[in-house]
C-alpha positions in Angstrom: 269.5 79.3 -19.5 272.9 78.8 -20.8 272.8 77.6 -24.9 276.0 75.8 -25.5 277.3 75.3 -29.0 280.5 73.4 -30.1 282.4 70.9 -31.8 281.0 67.0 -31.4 284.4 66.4 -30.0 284.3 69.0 -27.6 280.6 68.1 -26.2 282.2 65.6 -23.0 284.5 68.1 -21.7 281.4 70.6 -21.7 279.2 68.0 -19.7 281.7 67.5 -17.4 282.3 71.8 -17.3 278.6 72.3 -16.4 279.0 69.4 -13.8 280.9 71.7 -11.9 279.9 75.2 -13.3 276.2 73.5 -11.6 274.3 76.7 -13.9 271.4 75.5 -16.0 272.5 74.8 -19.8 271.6 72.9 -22.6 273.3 71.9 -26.2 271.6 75.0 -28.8 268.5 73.7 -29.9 266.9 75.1 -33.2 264.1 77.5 -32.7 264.9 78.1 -29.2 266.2 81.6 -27.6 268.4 81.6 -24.7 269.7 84.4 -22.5 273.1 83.2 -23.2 275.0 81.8 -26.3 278.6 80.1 -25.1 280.2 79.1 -28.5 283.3 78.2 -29.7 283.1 79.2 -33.7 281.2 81.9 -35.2 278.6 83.9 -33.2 275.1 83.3 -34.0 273.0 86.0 -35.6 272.2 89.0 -33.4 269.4 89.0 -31.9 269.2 85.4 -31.0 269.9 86.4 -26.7 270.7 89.0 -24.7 274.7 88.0 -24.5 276.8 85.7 -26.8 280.3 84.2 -25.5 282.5 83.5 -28.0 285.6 81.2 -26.9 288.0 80.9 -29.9 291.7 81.4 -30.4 292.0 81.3 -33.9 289.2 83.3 -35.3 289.7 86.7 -37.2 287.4 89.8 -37.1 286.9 93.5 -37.1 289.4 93.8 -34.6 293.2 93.3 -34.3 293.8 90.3 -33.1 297.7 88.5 -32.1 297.7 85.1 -32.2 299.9 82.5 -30.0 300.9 78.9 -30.7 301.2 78.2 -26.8 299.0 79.9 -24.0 299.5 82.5 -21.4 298.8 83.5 -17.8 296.2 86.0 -17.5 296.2 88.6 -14.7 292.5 87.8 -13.3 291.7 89.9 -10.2 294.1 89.0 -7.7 294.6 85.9 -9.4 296.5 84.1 -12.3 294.9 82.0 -14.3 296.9 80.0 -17.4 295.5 79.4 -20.5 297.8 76.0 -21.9 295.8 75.6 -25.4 296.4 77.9 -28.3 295.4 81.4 -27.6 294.8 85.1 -28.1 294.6 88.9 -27.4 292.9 92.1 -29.0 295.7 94.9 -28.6 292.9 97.8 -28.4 290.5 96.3 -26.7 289.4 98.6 -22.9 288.4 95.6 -21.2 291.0 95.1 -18.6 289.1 91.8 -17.0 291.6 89.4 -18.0 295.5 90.7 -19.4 298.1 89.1 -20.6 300.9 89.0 -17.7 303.7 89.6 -19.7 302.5 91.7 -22.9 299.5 93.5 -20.9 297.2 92.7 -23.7 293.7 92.0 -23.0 292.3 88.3 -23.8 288.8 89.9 -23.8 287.1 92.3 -26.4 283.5 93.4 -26.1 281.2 95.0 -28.0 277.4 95.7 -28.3 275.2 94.6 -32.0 271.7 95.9 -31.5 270.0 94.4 -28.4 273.0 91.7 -28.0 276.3 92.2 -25.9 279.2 90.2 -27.8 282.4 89.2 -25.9 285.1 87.2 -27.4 287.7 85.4 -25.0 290.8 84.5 -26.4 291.1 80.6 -25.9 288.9 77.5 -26.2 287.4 76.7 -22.8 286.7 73.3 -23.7 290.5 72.4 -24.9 291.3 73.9 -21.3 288.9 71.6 -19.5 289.8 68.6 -21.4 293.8 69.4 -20.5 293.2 69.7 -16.7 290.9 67.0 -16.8 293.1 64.5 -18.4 296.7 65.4 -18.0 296.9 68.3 -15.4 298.4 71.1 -14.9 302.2 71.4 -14.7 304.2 71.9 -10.9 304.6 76.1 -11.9 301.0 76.4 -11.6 299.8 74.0 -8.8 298.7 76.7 -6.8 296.0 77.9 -9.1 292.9 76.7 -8.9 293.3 77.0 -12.9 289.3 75.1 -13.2 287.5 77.4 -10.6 288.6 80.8 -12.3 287.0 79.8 -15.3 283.6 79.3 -13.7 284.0 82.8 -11.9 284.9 84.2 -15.4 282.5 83.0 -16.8 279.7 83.6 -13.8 281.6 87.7 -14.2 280.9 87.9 -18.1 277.2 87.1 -17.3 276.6 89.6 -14.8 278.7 91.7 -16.1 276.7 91.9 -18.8 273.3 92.7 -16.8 272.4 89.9 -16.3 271.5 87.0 -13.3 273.1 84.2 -12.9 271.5 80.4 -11.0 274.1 77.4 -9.8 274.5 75.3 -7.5 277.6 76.0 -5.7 279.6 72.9 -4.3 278.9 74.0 -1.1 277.1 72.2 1.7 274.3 73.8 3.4 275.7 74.8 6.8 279.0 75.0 6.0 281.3 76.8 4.4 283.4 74.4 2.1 284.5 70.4 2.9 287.3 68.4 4.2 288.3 65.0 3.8 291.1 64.0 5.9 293.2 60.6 4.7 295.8 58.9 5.4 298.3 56.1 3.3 299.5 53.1 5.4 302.5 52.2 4.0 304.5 51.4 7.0 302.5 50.5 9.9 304.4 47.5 11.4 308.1 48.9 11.9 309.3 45.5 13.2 308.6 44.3 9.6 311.4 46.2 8.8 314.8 44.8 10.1 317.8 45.6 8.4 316.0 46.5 5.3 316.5 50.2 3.5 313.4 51.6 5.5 315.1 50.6 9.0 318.4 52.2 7.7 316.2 55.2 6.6 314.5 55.6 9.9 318.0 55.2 12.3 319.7 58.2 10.0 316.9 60.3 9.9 316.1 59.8 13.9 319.9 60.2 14.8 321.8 62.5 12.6 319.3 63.8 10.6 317.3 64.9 14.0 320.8 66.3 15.5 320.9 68.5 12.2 317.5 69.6 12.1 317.8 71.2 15.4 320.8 73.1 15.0 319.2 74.7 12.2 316.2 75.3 14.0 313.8 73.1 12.1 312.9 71.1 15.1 313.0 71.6 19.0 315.3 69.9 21.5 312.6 67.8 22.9 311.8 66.5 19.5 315.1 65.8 18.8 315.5 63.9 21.8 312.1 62.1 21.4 313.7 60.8 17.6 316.9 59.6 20.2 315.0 57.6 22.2 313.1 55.4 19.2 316.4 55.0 17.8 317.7 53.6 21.1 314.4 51.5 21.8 314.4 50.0 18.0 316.4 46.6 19.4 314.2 46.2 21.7 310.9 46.6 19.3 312.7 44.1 17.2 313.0 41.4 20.3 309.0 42.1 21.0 310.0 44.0 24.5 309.3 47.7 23.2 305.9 48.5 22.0 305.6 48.9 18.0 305.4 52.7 17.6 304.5 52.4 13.9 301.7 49.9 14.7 299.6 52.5 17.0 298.7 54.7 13.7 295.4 54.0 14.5 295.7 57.1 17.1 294.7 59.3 14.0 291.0 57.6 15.7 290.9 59.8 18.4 292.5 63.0 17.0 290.3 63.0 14.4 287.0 62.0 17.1 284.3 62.3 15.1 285.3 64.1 11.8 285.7 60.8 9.7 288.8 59.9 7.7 289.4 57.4 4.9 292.3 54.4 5.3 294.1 53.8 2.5 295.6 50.0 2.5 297.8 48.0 0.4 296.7 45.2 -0.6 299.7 42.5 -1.0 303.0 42.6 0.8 306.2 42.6 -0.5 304.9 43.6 -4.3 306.5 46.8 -5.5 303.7 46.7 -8.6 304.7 47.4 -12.1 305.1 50.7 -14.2 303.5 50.7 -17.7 306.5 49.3 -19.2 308.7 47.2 -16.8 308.7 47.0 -13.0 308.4 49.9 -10.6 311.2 50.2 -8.0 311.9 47.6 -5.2 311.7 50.3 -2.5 308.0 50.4 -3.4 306.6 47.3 -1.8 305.3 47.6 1.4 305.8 44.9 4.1 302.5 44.2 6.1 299.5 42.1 5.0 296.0 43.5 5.8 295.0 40.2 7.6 297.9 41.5 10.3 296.2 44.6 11.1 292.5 43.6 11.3 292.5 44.9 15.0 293.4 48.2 13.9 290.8 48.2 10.7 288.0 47.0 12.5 288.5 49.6 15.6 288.9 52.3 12.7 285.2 51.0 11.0 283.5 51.2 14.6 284.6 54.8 14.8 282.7 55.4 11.3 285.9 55.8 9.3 286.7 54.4 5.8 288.8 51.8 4.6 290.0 52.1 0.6 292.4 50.4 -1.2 296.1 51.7 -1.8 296.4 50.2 -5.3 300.0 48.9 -6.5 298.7 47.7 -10.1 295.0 48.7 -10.2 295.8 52.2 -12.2 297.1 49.5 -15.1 294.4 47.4 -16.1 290.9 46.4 -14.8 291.8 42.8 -13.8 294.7 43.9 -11.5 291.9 46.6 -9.8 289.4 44.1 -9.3 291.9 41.2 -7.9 293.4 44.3 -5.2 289.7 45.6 -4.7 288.7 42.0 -3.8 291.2 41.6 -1.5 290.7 44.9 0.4 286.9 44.5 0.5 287.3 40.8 2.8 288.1 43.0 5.1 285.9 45.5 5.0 283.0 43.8 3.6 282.0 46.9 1.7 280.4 46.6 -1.7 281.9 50.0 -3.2 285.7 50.9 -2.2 287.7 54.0 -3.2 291.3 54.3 -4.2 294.9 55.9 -4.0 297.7 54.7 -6.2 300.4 54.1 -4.0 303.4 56.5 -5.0 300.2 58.5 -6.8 301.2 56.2 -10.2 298.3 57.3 -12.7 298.3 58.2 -16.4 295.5 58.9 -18.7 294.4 55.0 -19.2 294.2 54.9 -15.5 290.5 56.2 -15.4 289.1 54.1 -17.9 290.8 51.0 -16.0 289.6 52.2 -12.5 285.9 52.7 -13.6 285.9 48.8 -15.5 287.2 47.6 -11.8 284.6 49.0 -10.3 285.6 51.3 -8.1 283.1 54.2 -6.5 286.2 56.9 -6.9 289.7 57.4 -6.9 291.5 60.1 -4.8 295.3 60.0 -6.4 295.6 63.2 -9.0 297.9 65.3 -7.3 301.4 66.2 -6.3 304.1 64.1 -4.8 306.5 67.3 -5.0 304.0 70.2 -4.4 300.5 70.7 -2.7 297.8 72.7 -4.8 295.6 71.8 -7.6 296.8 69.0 -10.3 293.3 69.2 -12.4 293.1 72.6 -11.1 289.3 72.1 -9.0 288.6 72.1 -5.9 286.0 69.9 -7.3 285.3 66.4 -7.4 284.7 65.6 -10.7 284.3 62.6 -13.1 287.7 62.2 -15.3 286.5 62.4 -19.3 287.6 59.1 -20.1 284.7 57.4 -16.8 281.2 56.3 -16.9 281.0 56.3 -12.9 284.0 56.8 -11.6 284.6 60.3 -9.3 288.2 61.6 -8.8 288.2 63.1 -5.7 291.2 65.3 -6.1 294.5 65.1 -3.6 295.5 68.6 -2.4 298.3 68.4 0.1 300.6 65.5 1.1 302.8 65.8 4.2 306.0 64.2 2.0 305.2 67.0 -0.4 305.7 69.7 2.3 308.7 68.5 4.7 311.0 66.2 2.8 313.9 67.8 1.6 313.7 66.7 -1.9 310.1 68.1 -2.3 309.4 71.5 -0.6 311.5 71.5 2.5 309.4 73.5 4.6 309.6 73.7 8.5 306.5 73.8 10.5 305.5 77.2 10.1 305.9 77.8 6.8 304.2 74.6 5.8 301.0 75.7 8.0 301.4 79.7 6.4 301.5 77.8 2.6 298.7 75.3 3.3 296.6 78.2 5.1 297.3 80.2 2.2 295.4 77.1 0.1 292.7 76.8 1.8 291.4 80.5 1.5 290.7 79.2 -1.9 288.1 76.6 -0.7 286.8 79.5 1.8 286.1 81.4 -1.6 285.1 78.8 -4.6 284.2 75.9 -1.9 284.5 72.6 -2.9 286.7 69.9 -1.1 290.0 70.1 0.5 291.7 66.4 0.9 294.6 66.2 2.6 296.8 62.8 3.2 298.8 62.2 6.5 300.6 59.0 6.2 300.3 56.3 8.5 303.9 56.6 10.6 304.1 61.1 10.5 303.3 61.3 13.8 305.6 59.3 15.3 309.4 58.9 15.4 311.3 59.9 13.0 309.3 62.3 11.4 306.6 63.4 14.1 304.3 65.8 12.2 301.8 65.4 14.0 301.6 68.5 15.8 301.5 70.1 12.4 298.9 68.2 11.7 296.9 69.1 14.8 297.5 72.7 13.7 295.9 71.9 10.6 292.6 70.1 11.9 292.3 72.9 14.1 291.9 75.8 11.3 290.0 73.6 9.6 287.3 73.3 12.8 287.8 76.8 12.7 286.4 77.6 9.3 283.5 75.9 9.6 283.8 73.1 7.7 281.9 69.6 6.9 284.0 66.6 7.7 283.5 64.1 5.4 285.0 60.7 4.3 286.2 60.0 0.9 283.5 57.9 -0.1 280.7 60.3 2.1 282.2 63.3 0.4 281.6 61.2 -3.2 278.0 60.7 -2.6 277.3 64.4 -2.0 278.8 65.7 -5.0 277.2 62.8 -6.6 273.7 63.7 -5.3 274.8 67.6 -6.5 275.2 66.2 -9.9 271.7 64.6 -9.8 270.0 68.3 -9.4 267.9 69.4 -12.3 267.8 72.7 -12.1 265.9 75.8 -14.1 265.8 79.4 -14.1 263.6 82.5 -15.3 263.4 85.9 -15.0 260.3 86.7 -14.2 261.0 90.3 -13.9 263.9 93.4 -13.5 264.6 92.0 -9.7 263.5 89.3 -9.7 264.5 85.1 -10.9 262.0 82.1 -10.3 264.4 79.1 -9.3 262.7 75.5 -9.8 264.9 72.3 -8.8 264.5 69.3 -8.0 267.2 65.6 -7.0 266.9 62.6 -8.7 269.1 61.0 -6.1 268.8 62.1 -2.4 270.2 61.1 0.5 268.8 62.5 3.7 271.9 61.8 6.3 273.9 64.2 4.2 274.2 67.4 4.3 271.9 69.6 2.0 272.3 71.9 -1.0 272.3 75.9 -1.9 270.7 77.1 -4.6 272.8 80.8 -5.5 271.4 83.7 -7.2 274.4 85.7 -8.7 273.5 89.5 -8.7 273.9 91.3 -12.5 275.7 94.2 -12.0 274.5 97.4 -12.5 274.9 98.0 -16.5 274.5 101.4 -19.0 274.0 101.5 -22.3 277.5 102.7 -22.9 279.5 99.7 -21.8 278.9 96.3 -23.0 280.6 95.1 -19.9 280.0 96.6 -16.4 283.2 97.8 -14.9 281.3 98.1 -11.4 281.8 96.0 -7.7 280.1 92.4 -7.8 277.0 92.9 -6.6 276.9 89.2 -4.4 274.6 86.6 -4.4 271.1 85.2 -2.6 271.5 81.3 -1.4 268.5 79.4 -0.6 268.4 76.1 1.1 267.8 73.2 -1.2 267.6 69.7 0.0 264.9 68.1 -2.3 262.3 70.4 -4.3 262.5 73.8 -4.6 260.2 76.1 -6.3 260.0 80.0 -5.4 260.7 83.3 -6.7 264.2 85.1 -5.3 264.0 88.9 -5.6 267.1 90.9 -6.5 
């Protein structure tokens, strides 16, 4: 057991920390001893537990400490992980767990008082979950999964330190992490769009644009023929004698046969929405009424697909969500709905807003210019400012990896990058969403062999296919475990647990047994390998003893 003690104004962020660090914890309770101390002042009196964590920037000490206004990155394994808050490092301190990049200065110092192991880390953990929570992490770190190498630093410190370490990884039981696979319909009747911008947009891009792609060797021949041949047949879509190529995006149905996706629909035609002060751009409305594609919803439903709402004003103020959500829902007669911002609009208001609307979850905090990790988890999580409301995190856009104003990539080095992302879900789990708009795999952009390429790792690593508001409830039903731990003896942890909510048509839980390494009275910290973990199935009650 984990006793936490901090500031009243840091006590959310620490809930919502333990939420996804799923370890048993509780608020420091007078009288009571606990294995472990996390604080972010003054350490407790020795003797109090076996190891004490002290997160704090600004304290003094015995040691040399330098002090920085503005964070750092860290050199963490093979990883990076920034530090945004105030922050600091101890010059002579050995432990090399965690260095400054730039200075080489360790952001860790150890030492041993009697019976108790006392580390300090150089920065406030709770100011750093509060900052990714709320406002994100900048487009120079997307790629780290900023949130996750806290847990494992924190998970190392404990073991490091001799001793075991209980969670409840956000991993389902027969698999090895979780996809959710969806897809914005923003322009899904192309006939909708004569003579406007988006038609001018689609000739230039299918004539000129294709001719230049392939004689830099972005695209084949036969692709850039293919974009020729819409461009020639767009009159003829116009007079209703060509078929609608935009209109058939429901074919994401049968490449994604039984895997589940989530729909994301706007809700009013025409209505490019506002921005907190003024109106957002024209070139933002959409032009297509969900009463015109009912055909399409209801065939995507009967395959066991979701339908959420792509909100244009919802992220501003409650009434605006519930008037959008309403109009979504006659459709789908569905009591909960999720959302995506259209254009990803979302500030930190936007939470409280969603929640009072109503909504089971939102799925919009990520990049429109990068792919990785905007509230740096591969988590789903519930933003500080919610009561009920789950963000289910965006991780990689198809406009974030092909258009030229974002990254530019071709084909294979958009499948190398995105493959490159997902061995982080391999290692801290979690759930990888992905959004493949409505019209990317057909003229003029057809990504959808990319996007095959995609699915097709995916199957390969083993991984639960979910749908936005599917993947919701099991994180939700993860964050209904109560869960204790004791040692019982060297080798040896007894693991009770138990759900408050269960649902038996998803998948089950894990219940992980971090090894301690193998400590010596001379270092406070282990410098040896990780030592791995023991994972038990855990689907309802559990109750057993898991030797070491």
């Amino acid at each position: 057991m984990i006793g936490v003690s901090v500031q009243p104004a840091e006590k959310n962020a620490v809930r919502e920390f333990f939420e996804l660090c799923k370890t048993p914890w509780e608020f420091c309770q007078d009288g009571q001893r606990y294995e472990v101390i996390l604080t972010t002042g003054e350490a407790p009196s020795a003797g109090n537990s076996a190891l004490v964590l002290i997160y704090n920037s600004t304290l003094g000490g015995q040691h040399p400490v330098t002090f920085r206004n503005e964070g750092f990155v860290l050199s963490y394994g093979e990883k990076h992980l920034p530090i945004y808050g105030k922050a600091a490092t101890f010059p002579q301190s050995p432990n090399r767990l965690a260095v400054d990049d730039k200075k080489s200065e360790p952001a860790i110092f150890a030492w041993r008082q009697d019976a108790t192991t006392i580390v300090r880390i150089g920065y406030n953990l709770f100011d750093e979950v509060r900052l990714l929570l709320s406002n994100g992490q900048p487009v120079s770190h997307a790629g780290e999964p900023t949130m996750e190498l806290h847990i494992q630093l924190l998970r190392d410190l404990v073991t490091r330190a001799g001793i075991p370490l209980l969670e409840i990884p956000p991993v389902p039981e027969g698999s090895n992490f979780i996809a959710c696979l969806t897809h914005d319909i923003d322009h899904p009747v192309l006939r909708n769009h004569c003579g406007d911008a988006t038609m001018f947009g689609f000739l230039y891009r299918a004539t000129l644009g294709a001719l230049a792609n392939a004689c830099r060797g972005r695209i084949s021949l036969g692709r850039m023929m293919r974009n020729w041949a819409a461009a020639v047949r767009l009159p003829l879509v116009y007079l209703g004698i060509a078929r609608d190529f935009w209109s058939e995006f429901d074919d994401y149905v049968q490449l994604e046969a039984r895997m589940g996706a989530t729909y994301f629909f706007i809700p009013e035609s025409g209505n490019p929405g506002r921005k907190r002060s003024g109106s957002a751009p024209a070139k933002r409305a959409c032009r297509y009424t969900v009463e015109e594609l009912k055909p399409q919803i209801q065939r995507i439903l009967a395959a066991g697909n979701e339908v959420g709402l792509h909100g244009l004003n919802a992220w501003l103020e409650a009434d605006d969500g519930r008037r959008e959500k309403d109009r979504i829902a006659t459709v789908t007669a569905s009591a909960e709905l999720g959302v995506r911002m259209h254009w990803l609009y979302f500030d930190e208001r936007s939470p409280a807003a969603l929640d009072a609307a109503g909504f089971s979850y939102d799925s919009t905090v990520g990049y429109n210019q990068a792919i990785g990790y905007r509230a740096g988890t591969t988590q789903v999580y519930r933003p500080l400012e919610a009561r009920h409301l789950l963000e289910l995190p965006l991780h990689v856009m198809d406009t974030a990896l092909f258009y030229p104003n974002y990254l530019n990539l071709d084909e294979e080095e958009a499948i190398r990058r995105v493959t490159s992302l997902i061995e982080d879900f391999s290692r801290f789990g979690g759930v990888f969403t992905v959004n493949w708009h409505d019209r990317s795999i057909f003229p003029e952009r057809l990504w959808g062999e990319a996007y095959a390429k995609l699915l097709l790792i995916l199957q390969q690593r083993g991984v639960w296919f979910g749908t936005g508001a599917r993947v919701v409830a099991w994180f939700r039903q993860r964050r209904s475990a109560v869960v204790e731990s004791f040692v019982t003896e060297p080798g040896g942890v007894r693991v009770r647990a138990r759900l408050t909510k269960l649902d038996s048509a998803l998948p089950g839980l894990r219940i992980r047994i971090h090894r301690p390494h193998i400590s010596s009275s001379v270092e406070p910290l282990a410098a040896g390998p990780d030592l791995g973990f023991v994972d038990a199935s855990f689907n309802h009650t559990i109750d057993l003893h898991i030797a070491l």
